[in-house]
C-alpha positions in Angstrom: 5.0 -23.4 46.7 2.0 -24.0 48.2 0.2 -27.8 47.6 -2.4 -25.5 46.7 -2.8 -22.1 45.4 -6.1 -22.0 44.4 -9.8 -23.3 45.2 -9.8 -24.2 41.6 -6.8 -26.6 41.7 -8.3 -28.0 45.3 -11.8 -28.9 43.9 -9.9 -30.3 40.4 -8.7 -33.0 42.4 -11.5 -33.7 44.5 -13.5 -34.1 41.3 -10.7 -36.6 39.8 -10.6 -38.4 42.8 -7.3 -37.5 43.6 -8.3 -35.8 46.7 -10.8 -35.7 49.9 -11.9 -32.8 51.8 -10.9 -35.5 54.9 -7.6 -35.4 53.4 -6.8 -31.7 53.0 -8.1 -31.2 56.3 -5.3 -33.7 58.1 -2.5 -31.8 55.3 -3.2 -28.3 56.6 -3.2 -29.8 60.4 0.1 -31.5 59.5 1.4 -27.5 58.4 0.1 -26.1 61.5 2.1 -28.8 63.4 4.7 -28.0 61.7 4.8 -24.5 61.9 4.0 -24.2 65.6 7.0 -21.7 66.0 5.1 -19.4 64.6 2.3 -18.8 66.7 0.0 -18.5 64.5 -3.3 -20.3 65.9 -5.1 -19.2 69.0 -7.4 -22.4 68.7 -7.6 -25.0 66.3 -10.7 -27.0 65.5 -9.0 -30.0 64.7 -11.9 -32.9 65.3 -14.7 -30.2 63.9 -12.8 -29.6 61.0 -12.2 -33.3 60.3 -15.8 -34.8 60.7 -17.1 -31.7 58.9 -14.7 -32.7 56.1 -15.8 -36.5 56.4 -19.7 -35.0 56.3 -18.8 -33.4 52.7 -16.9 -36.0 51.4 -20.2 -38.4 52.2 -22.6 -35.8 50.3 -20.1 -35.6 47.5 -20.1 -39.3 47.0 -23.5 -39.5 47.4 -24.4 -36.7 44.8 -21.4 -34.5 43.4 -23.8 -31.9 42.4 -24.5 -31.3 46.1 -21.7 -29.4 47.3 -21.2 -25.4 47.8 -19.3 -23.2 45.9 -17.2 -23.3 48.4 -16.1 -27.3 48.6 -13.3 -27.8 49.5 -12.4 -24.7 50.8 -10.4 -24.6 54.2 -9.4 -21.3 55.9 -9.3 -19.8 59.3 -10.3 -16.7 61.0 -9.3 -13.8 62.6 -9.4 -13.6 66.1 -12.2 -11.0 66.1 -14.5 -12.6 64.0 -17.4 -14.7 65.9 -18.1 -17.9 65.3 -21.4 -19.5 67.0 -19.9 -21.9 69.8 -16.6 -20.7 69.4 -14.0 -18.4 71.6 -13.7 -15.2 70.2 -11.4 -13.1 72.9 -9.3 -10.2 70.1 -6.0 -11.8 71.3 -7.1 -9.9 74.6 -7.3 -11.0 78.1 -10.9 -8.8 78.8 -12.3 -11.5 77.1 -10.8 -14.4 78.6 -13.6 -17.5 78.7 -15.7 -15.7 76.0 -17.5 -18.1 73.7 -19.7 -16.3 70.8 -23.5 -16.8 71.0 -23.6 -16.3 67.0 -21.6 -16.4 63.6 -20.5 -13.2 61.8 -22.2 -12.5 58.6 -19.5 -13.0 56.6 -18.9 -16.4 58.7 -22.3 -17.7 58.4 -22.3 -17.0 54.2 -19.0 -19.0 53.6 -20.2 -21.7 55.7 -23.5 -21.9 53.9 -21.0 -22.8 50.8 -19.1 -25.6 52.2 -16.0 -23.7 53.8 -13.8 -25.4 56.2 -13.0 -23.6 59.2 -9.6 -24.9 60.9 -9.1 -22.4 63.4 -8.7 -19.1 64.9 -5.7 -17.2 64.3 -3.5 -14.7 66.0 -3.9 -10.5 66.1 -3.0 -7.7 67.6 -5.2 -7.3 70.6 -8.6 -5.5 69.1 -6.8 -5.1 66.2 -4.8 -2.2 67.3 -1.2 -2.9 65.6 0.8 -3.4 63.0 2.8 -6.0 63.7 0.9 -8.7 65.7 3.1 -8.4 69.1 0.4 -6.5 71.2 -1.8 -10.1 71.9 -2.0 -11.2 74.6 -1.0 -14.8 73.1 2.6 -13.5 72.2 3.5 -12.3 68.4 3.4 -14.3 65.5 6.4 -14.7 63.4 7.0 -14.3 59.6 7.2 -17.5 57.9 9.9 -16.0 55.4 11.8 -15.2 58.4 10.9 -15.8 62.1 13.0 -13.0 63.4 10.1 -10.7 62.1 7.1 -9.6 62.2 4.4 -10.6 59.6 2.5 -7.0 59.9 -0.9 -6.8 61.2 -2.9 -6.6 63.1 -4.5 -9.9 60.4 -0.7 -11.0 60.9 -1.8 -14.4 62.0 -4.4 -14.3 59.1 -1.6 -13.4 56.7 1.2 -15.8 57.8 -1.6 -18.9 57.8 -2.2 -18.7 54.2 2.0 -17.6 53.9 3.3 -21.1 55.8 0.3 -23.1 53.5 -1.8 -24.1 56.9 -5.0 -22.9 54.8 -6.2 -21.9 52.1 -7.6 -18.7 52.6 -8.2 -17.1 55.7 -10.9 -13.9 56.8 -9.1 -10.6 58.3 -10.4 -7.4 58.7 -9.1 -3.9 57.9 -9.4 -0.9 59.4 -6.3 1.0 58.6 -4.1 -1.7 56.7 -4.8 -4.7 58.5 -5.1 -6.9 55.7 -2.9 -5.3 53.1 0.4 -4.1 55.6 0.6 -8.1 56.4 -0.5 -9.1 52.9 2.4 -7.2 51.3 4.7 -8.3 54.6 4.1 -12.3 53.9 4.0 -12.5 49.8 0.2 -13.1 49.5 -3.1 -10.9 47.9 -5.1 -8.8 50.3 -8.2 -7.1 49.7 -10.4 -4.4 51.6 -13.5 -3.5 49.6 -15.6 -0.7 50.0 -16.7 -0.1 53.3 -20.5 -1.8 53.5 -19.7 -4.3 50.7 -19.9 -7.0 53.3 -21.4 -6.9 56.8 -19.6 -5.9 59.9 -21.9 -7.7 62.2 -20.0 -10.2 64.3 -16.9 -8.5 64.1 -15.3 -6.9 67.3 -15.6 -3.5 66.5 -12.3 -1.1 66.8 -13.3 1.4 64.5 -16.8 1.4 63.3 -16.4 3.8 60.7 -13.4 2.1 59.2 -13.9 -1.6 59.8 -13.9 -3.5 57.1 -14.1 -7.8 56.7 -11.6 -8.5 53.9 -9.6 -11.5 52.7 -6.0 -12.7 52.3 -5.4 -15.6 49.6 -3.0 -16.8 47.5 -5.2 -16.1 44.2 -7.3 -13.3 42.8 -9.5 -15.7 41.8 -10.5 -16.8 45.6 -10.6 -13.0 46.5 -13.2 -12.8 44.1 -15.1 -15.5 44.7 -15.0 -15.2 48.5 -15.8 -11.2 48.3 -18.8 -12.5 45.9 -20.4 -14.9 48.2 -19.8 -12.6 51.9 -20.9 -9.3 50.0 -24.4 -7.9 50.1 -26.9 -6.5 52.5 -27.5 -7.8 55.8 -30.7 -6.7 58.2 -28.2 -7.0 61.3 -26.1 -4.4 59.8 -27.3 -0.9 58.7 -24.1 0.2 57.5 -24.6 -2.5 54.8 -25.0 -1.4 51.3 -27.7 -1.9 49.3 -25.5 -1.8 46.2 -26.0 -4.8 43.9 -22.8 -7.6 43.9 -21.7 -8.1 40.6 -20.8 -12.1 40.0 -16.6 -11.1 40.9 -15.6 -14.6 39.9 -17.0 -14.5 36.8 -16.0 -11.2 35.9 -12.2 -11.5 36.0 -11.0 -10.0 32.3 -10.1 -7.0 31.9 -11.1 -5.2 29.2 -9.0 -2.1 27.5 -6.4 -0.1 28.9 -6.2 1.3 32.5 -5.7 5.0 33.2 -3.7 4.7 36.6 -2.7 7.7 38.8 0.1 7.6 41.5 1.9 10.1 43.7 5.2 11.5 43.4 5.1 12.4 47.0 4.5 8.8 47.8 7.3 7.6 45.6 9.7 10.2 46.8 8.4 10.0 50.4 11.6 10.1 52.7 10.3 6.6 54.8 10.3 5.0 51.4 12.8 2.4 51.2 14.9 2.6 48.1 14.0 -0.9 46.7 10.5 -0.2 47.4 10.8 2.6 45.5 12.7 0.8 42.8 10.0 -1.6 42.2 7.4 0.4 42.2 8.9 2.5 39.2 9.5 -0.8 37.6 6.4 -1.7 37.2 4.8 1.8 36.6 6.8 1.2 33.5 6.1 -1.9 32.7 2.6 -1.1 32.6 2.7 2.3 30.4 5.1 0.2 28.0 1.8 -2.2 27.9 -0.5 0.6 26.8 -1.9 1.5 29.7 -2.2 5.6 31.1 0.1 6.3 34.1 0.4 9.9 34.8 1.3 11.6 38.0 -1.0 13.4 40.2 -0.6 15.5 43.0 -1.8 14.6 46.3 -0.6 17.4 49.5 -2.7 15.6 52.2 -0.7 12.5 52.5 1.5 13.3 55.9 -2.3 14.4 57.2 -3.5 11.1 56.9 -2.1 9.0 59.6 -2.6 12.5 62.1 -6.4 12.3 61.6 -6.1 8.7 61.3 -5.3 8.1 65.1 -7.3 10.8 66.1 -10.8 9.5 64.6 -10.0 5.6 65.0 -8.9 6.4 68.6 -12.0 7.9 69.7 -14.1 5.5 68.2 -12.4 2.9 70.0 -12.7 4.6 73.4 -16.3 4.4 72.6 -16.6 1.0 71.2 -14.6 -0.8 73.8 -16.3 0.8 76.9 -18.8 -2.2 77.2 -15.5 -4.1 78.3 -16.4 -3.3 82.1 -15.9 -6.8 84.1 -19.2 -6.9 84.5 -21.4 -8.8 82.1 -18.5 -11.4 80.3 -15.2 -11.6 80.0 -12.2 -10.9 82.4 -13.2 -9.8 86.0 -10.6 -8.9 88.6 -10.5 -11.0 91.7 -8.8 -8.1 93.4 -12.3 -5.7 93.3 -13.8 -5.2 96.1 -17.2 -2.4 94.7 -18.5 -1.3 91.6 -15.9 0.8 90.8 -13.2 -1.2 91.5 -14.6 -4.0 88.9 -14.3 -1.1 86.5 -11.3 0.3 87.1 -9.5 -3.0 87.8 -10.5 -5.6 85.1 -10.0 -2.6 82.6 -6.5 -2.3 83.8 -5.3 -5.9 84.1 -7.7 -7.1 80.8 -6.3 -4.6 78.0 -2.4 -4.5 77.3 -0.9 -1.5 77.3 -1.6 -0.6 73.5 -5.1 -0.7 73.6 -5.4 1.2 77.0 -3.1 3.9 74.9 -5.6 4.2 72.5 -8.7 4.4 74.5 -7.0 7.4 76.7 -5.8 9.0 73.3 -9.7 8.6 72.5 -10.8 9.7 75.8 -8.7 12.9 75.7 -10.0 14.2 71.7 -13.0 13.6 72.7 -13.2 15.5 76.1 -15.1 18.7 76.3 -12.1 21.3 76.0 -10.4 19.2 72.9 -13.4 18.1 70.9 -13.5 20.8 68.2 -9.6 21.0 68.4 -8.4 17.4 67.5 -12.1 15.3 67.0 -13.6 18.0 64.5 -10.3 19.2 63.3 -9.8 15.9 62.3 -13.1 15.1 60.5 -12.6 17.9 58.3 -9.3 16.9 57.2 -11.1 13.5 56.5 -13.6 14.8 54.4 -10.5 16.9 52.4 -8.7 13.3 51.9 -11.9 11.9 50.6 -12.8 15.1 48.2 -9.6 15.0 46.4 -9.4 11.0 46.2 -12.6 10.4 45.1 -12.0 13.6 42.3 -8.9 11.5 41.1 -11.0 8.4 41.1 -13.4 10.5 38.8 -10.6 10.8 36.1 -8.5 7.3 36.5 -9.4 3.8 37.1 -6.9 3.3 39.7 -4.1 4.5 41.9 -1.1 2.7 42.6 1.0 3.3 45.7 3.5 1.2 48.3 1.8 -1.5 50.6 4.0 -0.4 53.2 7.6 2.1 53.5 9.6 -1.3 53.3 9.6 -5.0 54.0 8.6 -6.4 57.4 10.6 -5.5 60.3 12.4 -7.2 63.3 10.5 -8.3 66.1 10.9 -5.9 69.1 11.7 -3.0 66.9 8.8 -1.1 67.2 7.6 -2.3 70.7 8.7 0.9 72.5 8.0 3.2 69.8 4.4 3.4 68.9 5.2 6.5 66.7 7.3 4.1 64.6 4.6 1.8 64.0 1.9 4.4 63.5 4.1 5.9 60.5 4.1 2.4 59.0 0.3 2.9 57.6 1.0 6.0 56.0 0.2 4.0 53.0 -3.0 2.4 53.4 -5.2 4.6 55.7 -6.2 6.5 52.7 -8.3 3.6 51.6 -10.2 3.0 54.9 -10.4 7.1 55.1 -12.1 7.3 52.2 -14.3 4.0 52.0 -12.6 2.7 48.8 -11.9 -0.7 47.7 -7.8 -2.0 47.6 -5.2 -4.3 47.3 -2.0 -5.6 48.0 0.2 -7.7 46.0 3.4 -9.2 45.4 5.3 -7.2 43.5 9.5 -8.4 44.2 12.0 -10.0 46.7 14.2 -7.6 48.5 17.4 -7.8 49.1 17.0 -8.8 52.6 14.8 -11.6 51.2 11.4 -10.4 52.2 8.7 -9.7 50.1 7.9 -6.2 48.8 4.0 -5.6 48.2 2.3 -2.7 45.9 -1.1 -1.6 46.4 -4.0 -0.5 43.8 -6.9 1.4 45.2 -10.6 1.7 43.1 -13.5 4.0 43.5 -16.5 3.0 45.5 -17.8 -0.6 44.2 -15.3 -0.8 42.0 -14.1 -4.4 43.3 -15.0 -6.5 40.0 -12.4 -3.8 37.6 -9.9 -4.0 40.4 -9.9 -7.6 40.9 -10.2 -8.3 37.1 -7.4 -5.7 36.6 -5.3 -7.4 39.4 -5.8 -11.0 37.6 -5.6 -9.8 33.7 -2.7 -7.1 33.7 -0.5 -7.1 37.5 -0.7 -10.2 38.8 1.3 -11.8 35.2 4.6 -9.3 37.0 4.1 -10.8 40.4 6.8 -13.0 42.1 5.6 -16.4 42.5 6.7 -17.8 46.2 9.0 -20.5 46.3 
């Protein structure tokens, strides 16, 4: 267990006395000490942290009305997320040296509330993984069991919060990022709707799937730190406008939940048979409690991860073209013109995922194979998003596997990109479609690993989600031991 579980429990004992912010701050840099092995950090702020810490316990002596919502709160962020004075380099060596000029939206808000940060944490290199072994800083390791992975690419976010070296830490999401690992290390993930919170500071991979989103031990810190990130921002114009409901004070659920899932999920043949188990288990569970589970059909679910690739692929050929050598970052020493800057810090700064991805890009969106993969693909999106968002008319919710199965070995997908791909077959429907979801803890499998379940909302739907989450699903979790 973790000394902490929950914001809640942390500021309880700095109210009693118990506790200092000075002192959490030296326990979490103990764990990350500790749990070195696992290559977790990329940077941690261990002076800043402290003398920030010793700045709020002053305040809170000297009026404990003062301090943010937030007090108390100590949690780390992913390695694409900037933070003014801080590196920021996507666990990539293009940008080697790079220090961030500004905070992130989302960064700037928890701050504003009194959150620690400790550190930057590991991530597949621009966020292009699903196992945190493409960065350039070497993989992380699951805290459960260090011969695997711990998902990704917010594996480093996910296995911070796993191995207790924070709270809470930021990841972002823009195919499973935060829910694969989530499910992978025993914790809660959330993605909300895209636009719920502001994209502006984040390293952009996909920009029409990016999403900030959070991993925690407790529904109630989802909710309070979606609460306090959300909400329109003039930097970003894909922010909504939509009003953010007070999450952390709408957290019971009231009445019964009509809940959809797919048969050709459960039956899928990549579905592991404990998975599977588990899954039914609960469906069960939660019918015997009252509440409507019916199946539906869903026929675009192999589609998904196809147009998936497609669409993310060109958007990062695009996004990740102002990498050039020129105005920060890695430059080769080798170059010797123009082109040769180009051509040569592009080559030696990205690892060999990412430069995949940005030729994959390159080649659907080249004149003779726009219409035939780009558009082709755009279409089928808007198909996934019609028939989700029809469901979403008629249930609250639908439940589906995190992931296939439990984390794998390290080194098991490294030469098989298709293999790792397949493994978000899952959780690209959310990000597809612009919904809200979550992963949680559902069992221990045999192999000892956590298995994770996922619940996906309509659009804005975060406050019933969470409150369903916290009222009905979380009471069947596994607690970690």
């Amino acid at each position: 267990m973790p000394k902490y579980s929950s914001l809640q429990q942390v500021q309880q004992a700095l109210h009693s006395g118990a506790e200092s912010c000075e002192g959490l701050v030296s326990y979490y840099l103990q764990q990350i000490e500790q749990h070195a092995d696992l290559n977790i950090y990329v940077e941690v702020y261990a002076e800043e942290a402290k003398e920030q810490a010793r700045k709020l316990d002053q305040r809170f002596r000297e009026n404990p009305q003062a301090p943010g919502r937030l007090h108390g709160m100590v949690l780390s962020l992913k390695d694409v997320l900037c933070y003014e004075g801080h590196g920021v380099t996507a666990g990539s060596r293009i940008l080697e040296g790079f220090e961030s000029q500004f905070s992130a939206t989302a960064v700037a808000r928890l701050l504003e509330e009194d959150a620690i940060v400790i550190g930057r944490v590991n991530c597949d290199e621009f966020a292009m993984g699903s196992t945190t072994e493409t960065s350039v800083y070497g993989p992380s390791r699951n805290a459960d069991n260090p011969d695997y992975v711990p998902g990704g690419s917010s594996g480093g976010s996910a296995v911070a919060v796993q191995a207790d070296t924070c709270l809470a830490s930021l990841g972002t999401d823009t195919g499973g990022s935060v829910r694969q690992p989530a499910a992978f290390c025993g914790i809660i993930g959330v993605k909300p709707t895209y636009g719920r919170i502001s994209r502006y500071g984040l390293l952009a991979y996909g920009s029409s799937f990016d999403q900030v989103g959070v991993l925690v031990n407790s529904v109630e810190d989802a909710a309070l730190l979606l609460e306090i990130m959300a909400g329109p921002d003039e930097f970003d114009s894909t922010s909504s406008q939509t009003p953010v409901p007070p999450y952390s004070e709408q957290l019971d659920f009231a009445g019964k939940a009509r809940i959809a899932y797919f048969p050709t999920a459960l039956e899928h043949p990549s579905l592991d048979p404990e998975v599977r188990a588990a899954s039914q288990q609960l469906i069960e569970q939660l019918r015997n409690e009252g509440h409507t589970i019916e199946a539906v059909d869903f026929d675009y679910l192999d589609y998904i991860i196809p147009a998936y690739y497609v669409l993310t692929t060109a958007e990062a050929s695009s996004n990740l073209s102002r990498y050039d050598g020129i105005r920060y970052g890695y430059r080769s020493g080798d170059a010797h013109s123009l082109m040769d800057t180009y051509k040569k810090s592009r080559t030696e700064g990205f690892g060999t995922e990412v430069k995949r991805r940005i030729m994959l890009g390159t080649f659907v969106l080249s004149a003779g194979y726009y219409d035939a993969y780009y558009t082709k693909a755009q279409q089928v999106r808007r198909l996934i998003q019609e028939k989700t968002l029809s469901i979403l008319e008629e249930y609250d919710f639908i439940l589906i596997p995190a992931a296939p199965g439990t984390a794998w070995k390290l080194g098991d997908t490294v030469d098989d990109p298709v293999a790792m791909y397949l493994a978000d077959i899952f959780t690209v429907q959310a990000n597809m479609v612009g919904i809200p979801a979550v992963a949680f803890p559902l069992a221990t499998h045999s192999n000892g690993l956590p298995i994770g379940l996922q619940l996906m909302a309509g659009k804005f739907e975060e406050a019933r989600l969470l409150a369903f989450l916290h009222d009905v699903v979380e009471s069947v979790t596994y607690s970690r031991q």
